[in-house]
N, C-alpha and C positions, 0 to 999 in steps of 0.2 A: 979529369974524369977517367977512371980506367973501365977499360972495357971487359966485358965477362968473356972465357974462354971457351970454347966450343967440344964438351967432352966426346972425339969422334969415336972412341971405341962403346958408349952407348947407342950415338946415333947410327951405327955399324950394323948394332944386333937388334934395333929397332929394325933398321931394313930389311936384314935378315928374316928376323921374325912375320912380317911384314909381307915376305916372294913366300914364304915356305907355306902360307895357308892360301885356302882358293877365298878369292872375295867375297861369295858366299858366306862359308865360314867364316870369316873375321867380322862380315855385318852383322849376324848371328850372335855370337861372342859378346860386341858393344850393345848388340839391342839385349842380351841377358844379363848382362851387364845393368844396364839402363834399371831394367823391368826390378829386379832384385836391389838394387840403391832404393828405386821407388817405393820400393814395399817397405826399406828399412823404415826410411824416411816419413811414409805415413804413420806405421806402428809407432816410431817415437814422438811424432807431433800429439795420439793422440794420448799416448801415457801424460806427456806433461802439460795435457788439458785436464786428462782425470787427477793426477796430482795437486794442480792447482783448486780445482772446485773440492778436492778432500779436504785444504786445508783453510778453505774460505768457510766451509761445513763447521772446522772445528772452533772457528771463533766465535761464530753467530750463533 
């Protein structure tokens, strides 16, 4: 079984990234973060509800 390698010059500028904002800001960030997935994520749930009953429409 080989084992995966640990890319450290990511987990470097993660850290980096990571000291350079106040925690504030970084919870901010994820929860804008969050809020904006959310909105995608309903917009597309309900297009391919409306798509589906447009085309349940066209056969009946």
């Amino acid at each position: 079984m080989q084992m995966k390698t640990i890319n450290y010059r990511s987990l470097f500028w993660i850290f980096v990234l990571a000291m350079s904002m106040t925690s504030c800001e970084l919870v901010g960030d994820i929860f804008s973060a969050g809020v904006y997935t959310g909105i995608f994520l309903v917009v597309f749930v309900v297009v391919i509800i409306i798509v589906v009953i447009a085309r349940m429409g066209k056969k009946g």
